[in-house]
C-alpha positions in Angstrom: 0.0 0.0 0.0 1.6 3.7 -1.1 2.2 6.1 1.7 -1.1 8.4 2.0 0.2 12.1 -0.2 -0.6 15.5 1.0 -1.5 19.1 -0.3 2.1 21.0 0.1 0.0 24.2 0.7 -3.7 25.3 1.5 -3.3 27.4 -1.3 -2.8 23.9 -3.5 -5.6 22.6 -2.6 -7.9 25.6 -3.0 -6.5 25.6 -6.4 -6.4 22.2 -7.2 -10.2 22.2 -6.1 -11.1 24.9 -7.6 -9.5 23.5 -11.1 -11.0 20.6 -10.7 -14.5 22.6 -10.7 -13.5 25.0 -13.8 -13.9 22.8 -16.8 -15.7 22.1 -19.6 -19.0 22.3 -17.6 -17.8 26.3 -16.9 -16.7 26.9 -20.3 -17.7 24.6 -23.0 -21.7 24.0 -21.3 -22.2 26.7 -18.6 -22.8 30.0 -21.6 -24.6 27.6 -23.9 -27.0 26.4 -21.4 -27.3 29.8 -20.3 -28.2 30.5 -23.8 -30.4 27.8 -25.0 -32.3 28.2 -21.3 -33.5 31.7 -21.3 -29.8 34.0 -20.8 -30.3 35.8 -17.3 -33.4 33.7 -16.0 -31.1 30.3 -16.3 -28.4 32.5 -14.9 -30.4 33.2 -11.7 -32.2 29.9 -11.0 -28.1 28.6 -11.7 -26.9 31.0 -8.8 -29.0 30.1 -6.6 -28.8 26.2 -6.9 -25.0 26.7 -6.7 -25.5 28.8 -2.9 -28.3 26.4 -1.8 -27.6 23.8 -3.0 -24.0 23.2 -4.4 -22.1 24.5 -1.1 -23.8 22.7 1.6 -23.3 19.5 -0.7 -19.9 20.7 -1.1 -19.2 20.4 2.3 -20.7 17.1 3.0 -17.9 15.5 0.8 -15.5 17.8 2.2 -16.5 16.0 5.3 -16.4 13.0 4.4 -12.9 12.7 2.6 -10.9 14.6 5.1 -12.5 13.1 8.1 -11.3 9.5 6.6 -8.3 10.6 5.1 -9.6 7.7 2.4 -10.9 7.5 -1.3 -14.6 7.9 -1.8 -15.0 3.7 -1.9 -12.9 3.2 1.5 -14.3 6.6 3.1 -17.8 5.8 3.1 -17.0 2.1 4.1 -15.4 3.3 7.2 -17.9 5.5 8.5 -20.8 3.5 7.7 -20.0 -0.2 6.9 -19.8 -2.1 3.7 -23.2 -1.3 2.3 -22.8 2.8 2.3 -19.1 1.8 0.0 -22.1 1.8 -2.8 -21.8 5.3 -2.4 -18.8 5.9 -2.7 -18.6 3.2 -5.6 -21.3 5.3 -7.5 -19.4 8.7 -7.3 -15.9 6.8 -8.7 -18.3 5.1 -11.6 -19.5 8.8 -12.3 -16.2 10.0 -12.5 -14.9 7.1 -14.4 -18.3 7.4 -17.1 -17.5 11.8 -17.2 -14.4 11.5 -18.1 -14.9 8.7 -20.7 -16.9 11.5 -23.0 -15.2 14.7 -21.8 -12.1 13.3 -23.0 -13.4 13.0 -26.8 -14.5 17.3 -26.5 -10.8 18.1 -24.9 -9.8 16.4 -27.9 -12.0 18.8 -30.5 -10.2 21.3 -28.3 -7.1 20.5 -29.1 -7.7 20.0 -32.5 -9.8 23.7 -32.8 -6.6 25.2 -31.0 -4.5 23.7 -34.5 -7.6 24.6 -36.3 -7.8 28.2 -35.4 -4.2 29.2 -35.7 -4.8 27.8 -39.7 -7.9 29.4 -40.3 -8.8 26.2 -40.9 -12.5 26.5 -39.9 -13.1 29.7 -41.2 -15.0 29.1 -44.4 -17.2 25.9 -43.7 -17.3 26.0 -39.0 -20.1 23.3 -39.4 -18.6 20.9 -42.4 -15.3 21.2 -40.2 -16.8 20.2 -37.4 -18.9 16.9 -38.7 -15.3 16.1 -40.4 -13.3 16.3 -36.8 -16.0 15.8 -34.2 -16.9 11.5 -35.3 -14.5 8.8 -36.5 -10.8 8.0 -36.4 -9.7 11.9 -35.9 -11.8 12.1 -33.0 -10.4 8.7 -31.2 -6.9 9.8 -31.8 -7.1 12.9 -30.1 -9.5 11.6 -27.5 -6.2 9.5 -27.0 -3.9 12.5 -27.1 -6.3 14.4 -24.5 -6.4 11.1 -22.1 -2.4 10.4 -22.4 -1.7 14.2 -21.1 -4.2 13.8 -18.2 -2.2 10.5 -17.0 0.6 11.8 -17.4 -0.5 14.7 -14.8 -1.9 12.3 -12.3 1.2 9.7 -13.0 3.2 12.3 -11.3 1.4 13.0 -8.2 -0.7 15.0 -5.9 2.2 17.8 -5.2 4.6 17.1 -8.2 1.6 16.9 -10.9 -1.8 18.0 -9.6 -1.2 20.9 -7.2 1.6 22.2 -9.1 -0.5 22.0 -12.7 -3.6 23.5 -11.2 -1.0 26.6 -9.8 -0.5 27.1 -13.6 -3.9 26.6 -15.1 -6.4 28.3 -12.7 -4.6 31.2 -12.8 -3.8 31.3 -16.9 -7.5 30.5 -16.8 -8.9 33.5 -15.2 -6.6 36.2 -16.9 -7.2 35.1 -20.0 -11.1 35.3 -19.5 -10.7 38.8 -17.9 -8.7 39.5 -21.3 -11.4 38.1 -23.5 -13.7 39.6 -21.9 -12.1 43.3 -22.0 -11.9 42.7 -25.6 -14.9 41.5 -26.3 -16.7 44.8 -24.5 -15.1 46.8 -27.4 -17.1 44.8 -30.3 -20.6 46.2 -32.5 -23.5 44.2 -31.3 -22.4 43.0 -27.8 -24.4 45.0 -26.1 -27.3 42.9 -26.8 -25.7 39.8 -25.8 -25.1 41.3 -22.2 -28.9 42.4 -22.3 -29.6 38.8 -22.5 -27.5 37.2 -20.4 -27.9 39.5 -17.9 -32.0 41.2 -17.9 -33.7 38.1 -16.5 -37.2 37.6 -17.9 -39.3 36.2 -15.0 -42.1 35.3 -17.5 -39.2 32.6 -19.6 -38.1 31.2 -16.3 -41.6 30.5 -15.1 -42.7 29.4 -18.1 -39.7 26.9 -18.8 -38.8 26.1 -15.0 -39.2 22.4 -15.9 -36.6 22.3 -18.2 -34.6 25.5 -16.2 -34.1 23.8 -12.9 -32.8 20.5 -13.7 -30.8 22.0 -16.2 -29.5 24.5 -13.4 -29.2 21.9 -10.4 -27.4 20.0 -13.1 -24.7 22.4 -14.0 -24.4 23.4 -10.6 -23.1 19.7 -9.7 -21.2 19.6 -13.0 -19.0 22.8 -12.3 -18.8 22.0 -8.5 -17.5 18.4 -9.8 -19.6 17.0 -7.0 -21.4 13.6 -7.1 -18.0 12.4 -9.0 -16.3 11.8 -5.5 -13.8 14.2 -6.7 -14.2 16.9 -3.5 -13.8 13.9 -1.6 -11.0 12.6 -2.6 -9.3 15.7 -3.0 -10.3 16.8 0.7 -8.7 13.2 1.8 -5.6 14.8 1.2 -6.4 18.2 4.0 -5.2 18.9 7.2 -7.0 18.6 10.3 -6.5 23.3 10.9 -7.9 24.0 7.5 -11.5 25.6 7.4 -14.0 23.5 5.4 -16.2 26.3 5.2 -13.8 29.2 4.3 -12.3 26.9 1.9 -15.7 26.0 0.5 -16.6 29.5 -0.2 -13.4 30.3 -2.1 -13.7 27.4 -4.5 -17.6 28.0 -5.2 -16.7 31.8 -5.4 -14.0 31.3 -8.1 -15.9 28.5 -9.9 -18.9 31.0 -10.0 -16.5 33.8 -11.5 -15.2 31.5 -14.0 -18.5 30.7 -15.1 -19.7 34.1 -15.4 -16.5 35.3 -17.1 -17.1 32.8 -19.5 -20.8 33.8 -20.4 -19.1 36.9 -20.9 -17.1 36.3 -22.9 -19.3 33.5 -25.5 -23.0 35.6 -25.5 -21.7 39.0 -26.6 -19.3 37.0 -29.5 -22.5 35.3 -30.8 -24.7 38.6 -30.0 -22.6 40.3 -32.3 -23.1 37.9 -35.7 -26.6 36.6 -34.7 -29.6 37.8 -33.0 -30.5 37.3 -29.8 -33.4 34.6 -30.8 -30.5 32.7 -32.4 -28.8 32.7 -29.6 -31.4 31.3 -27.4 -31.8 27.8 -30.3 -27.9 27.6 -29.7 -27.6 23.8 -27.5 -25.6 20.5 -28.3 -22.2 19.6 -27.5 -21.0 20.9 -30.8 -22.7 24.6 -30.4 -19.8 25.9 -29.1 -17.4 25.2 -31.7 -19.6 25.7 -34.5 -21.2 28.9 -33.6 -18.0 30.7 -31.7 -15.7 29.1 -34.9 -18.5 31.1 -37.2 -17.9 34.3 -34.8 -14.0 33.8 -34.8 -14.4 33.7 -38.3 -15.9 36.8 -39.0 -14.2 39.3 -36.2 -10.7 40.6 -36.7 -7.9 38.9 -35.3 -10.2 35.8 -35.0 -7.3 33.8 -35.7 -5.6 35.2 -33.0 -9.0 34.8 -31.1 -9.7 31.7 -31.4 -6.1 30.3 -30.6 -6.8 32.1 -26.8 -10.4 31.1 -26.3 -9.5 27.1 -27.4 -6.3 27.5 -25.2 -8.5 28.7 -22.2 -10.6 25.5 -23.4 -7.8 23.5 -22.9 -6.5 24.3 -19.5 -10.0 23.8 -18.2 -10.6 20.8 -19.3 -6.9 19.3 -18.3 -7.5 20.7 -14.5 -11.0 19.1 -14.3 -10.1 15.8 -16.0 -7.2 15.3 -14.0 -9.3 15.5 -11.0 -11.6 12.8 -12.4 -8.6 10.0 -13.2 -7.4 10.5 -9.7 -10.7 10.0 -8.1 -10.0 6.6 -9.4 -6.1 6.1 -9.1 -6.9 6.8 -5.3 -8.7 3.8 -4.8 -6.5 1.5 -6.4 -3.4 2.5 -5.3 -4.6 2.4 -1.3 -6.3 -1.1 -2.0 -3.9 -2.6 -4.0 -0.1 -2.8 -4.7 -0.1 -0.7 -7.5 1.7 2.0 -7.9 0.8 5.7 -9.1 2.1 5.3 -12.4 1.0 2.4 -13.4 -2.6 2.5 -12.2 -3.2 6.1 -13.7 -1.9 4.4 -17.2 -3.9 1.7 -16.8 -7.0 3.3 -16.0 -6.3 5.9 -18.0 -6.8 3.0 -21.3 -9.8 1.9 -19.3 -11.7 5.5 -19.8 -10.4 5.7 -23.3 -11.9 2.5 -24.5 -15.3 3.4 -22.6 -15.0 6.6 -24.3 -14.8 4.7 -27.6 -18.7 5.3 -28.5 -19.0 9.2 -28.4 -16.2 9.6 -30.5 -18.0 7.8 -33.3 -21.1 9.6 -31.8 -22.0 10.5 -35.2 -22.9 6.6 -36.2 -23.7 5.4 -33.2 -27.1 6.6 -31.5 -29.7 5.7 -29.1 -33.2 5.7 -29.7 -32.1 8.1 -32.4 -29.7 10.4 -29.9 -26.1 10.3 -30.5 -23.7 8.7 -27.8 -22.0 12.0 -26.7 -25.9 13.2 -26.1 -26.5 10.0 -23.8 -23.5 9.7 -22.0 -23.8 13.3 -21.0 -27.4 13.3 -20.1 -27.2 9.8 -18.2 -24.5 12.0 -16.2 -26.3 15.0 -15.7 -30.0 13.5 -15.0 -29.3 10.2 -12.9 -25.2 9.8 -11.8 -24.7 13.3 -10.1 -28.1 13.7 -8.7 -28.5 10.1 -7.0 -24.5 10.1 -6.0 -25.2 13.5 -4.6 -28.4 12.1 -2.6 -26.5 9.5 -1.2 -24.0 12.0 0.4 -26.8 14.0 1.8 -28.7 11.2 3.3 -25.2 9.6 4.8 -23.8 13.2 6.1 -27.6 14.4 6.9 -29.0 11.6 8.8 -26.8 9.1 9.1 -23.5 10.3 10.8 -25.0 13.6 11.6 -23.2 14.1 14.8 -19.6 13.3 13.8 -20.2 15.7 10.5 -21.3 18.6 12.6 -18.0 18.0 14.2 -15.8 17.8 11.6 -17.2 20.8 9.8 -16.2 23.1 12.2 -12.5 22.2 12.6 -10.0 24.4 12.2 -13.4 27.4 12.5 -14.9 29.9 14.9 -18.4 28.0 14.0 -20.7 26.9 16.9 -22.5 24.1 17.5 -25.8 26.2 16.0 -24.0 27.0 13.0 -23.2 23.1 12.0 -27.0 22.0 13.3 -28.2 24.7 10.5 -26.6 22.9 8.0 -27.1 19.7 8.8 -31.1 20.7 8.8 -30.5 22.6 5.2 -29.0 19.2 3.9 -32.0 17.3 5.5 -34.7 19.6 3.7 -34.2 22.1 1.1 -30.8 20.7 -0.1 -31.9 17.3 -0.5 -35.4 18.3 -1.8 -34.4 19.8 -4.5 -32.2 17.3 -5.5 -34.7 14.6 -5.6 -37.1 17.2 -8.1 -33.9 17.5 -10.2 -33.3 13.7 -10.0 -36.8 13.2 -11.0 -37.2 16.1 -13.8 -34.2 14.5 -15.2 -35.3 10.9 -15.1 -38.6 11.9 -16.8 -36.3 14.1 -19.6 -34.4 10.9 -20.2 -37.5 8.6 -20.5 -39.5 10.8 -22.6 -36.1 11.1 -24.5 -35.9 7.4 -24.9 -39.4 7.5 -26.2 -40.1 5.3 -23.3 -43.0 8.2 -22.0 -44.9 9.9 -24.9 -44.9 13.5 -22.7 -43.7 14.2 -19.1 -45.7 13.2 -16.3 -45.4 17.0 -14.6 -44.4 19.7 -16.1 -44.0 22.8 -13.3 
């Protein structure tokens, strides 16, 4: 059994957490379901879901993985016995099934970031993208994109993920703050930032069906809970740092990140389309086929789109990375494996379940293309019933010795930790079980297995 590894700094962690949250979901889904959801009154449901519902969650795996000191499987087997290891199990399986598809799209990154510095794009973004998005292009680089994430994890907590998240958070939010400046000086942004941030009350009560799952869902996304990735990562604390204080800083950044990033995408599209455009814009290849169209239009959108794919990139490194060592935890504690190894290994095992979504194009379920499935089984049923299970475990189930660990290293009071405990018994966990069964309904109606939802708020 490896010796147990440690943050080298708070700051690591905060970082490496914080990375781990600002990916793909913040960059590549967060404006685009934004847009497709009704701008400002997705924006505000979103907000909210991440303050009421994404921290207090956050802090139940917080508890959990530093309390233990263990991997999500072996955590939740100490604390409660063999049969609450199903949580933990579930949570490395949802980690283990996101990265398998969120591989493929870091490899469209990389391939756009080639693409964009060519001009490749330029005069056909949707005929480019059906040629690079499905088939042998798309498995190579969904190999590339996997072999630079093991080789991350292969070298450590401190030596590879602490020290690449110092780099890539950071890169991350100044190059948004410098898309964004830009981006204020274009014709025709103005409307984008009217829609993204006026909310219309009359949308988001006439759509809060399809809003609030779709919030709920991209709250745990960005937060990267319900993937046993905040526990794992908190397994690695000391016993002085503050849970809640630390909490705060990584839902704080995440949420800036997010925001940057709507930003940044709205206005670009504001300013070639109209505002009713933007609102049909959904699908994983929106983003590259309607910025790539933008790019191709602005000045310097060479220049342009070699930045906003490179952003791309670093998120999507510094939340995969996160995922591949949710798993690499749990074997190398249980079994004589060592880091390297097991992150390779593993790291084949997610390509070759990722196979299907990069030929998503031919390969489709009840007439819905892999990529579509594998991220919707995510979103609607894996996050929300991992994330449940937390809740009811931390809520109810070791109730007392949570309230104690979450206010370690803090000023808190006993009243303080009894108010969340309470918030995780009732309004938390509530809305999570809507969400869980909004998006179970989605995915049956999808699957034509329901000819129209059973409620629709």
């Amino acid at each position: 059994m490896s010796e147990r590894e440690t943050w080298s700094t708070r700051a690591g962690f905060i970082l490496a957490a914080v990375g781990s949250a600002v990916g793909l979901g913040n960059i590549w889904q967060f404006p685009f379901q934004a847009a497709s959801n009704g701008g400002a009154a997705f924006v505000v449901v979103y907000l909210a879901a991440v303050m009421l519902i994404g921290f207090p969650a956050m802090l139940a795996e917080f508890v959990v993985g530093r309390s233990t000191e263990r991997n999500p499987i072996d955590a939740f087997r100490d604390l409660g016995g063999n049969s609450w290891s199903l949580v933990g199990a579930l949570g490395v399986f949802a980690a283990f099934w996101i990265l398998s598809f969120y591989s493929v799209v870091g490899g469209w990154v990389i391939r756009y970031i080639l693409g964009s510095a060519q001009g490749a794009y330029f005069a056909d973004p949707s005929g480019y993208f059906g040629a690079i998005s499905s088939g042998p292009a798309a498995l190579a680089l969904h190999a590339v994109f996997m072999a630079l994430v093991v080789g991350v994890v292969a070298l450590g907590v401190e030596d590879g993920i602490e020290m690449g998240t110092k780099l890539m958070v950071p890169a991350i939010v100044v190059l948004l703050l410098g898309l964004g400046a830009w981006v204020a000086t274009l014709d025709g942004a103005a409307a984008g930032y009217a829609y993204y941030l006026s909310p219309d009350l009359n949308t988001l009560t006439e759509n809060l069906g399809s809003v609030l799952p779709a919030a709920v869902g991209q709250a745990f996304f960005t937060l990267s809970l319900g993937m046993g990735a905040m526990v794992t990562y908190a397994s690695y604390l000391s016993d002085d740092d503050s849970l809640p204080v630390d909490g705060s800083l990584i839902v704080a950044l995440n949420t800036l990140v997010g925001l940057l990033a709507g930003l940044v995408v709205i206005p670009i599209l504001a300013t070639q389309v109209s505002v009713e455009a933007i609102r049909q814009t959904s699908g994983a290849g929106a983003v590259f086929i309607s910025l790539a169209e933008a790019f191709g239009q602005l000045p310097a959108g060479r220049v342009l789109g070699v930045v906003f794919f490179g952003v791309l990139l670093l998120a999507a490194l510094s939340s995969a990375i996160s995922l591949l060592e949710v798993v690499v935890s749990f074997v190398t504690r249980n079994t004589g494996w060592d880091r390297k190894p097991a992150a390779a290994a593993f790291g084949l095992a997610v390509f070759l379940l990722g196979i299907p979504t990069a030929f998503s194009a031919s390969l489709t379920f009840a007439g819905t293309g892999a990529l579509t499935w594998y991220n919707d089984l995510a979103y609607n049923l894996l996050l929300p019933v991992s994330v449940l299970g937390v809740l009811v475990f931390v809520g109810w189930i070791r109730d007392e010795h949570a309230a104690q660990e979450v206010t370690r290293g803090t000023d808190l009071g006993d009243s303080a930790a009894g108010r969340w405990i309470w918030a995780m018994r009732t309004v938390v966990s509530l809305a999570v079980v809507v969400t869980l069964f909004l998006g179970v309904q989605g995915l049956l109606v999808q699957a034509n297995v329901l000819a129209e939802p059973i409620i629709a708020l």
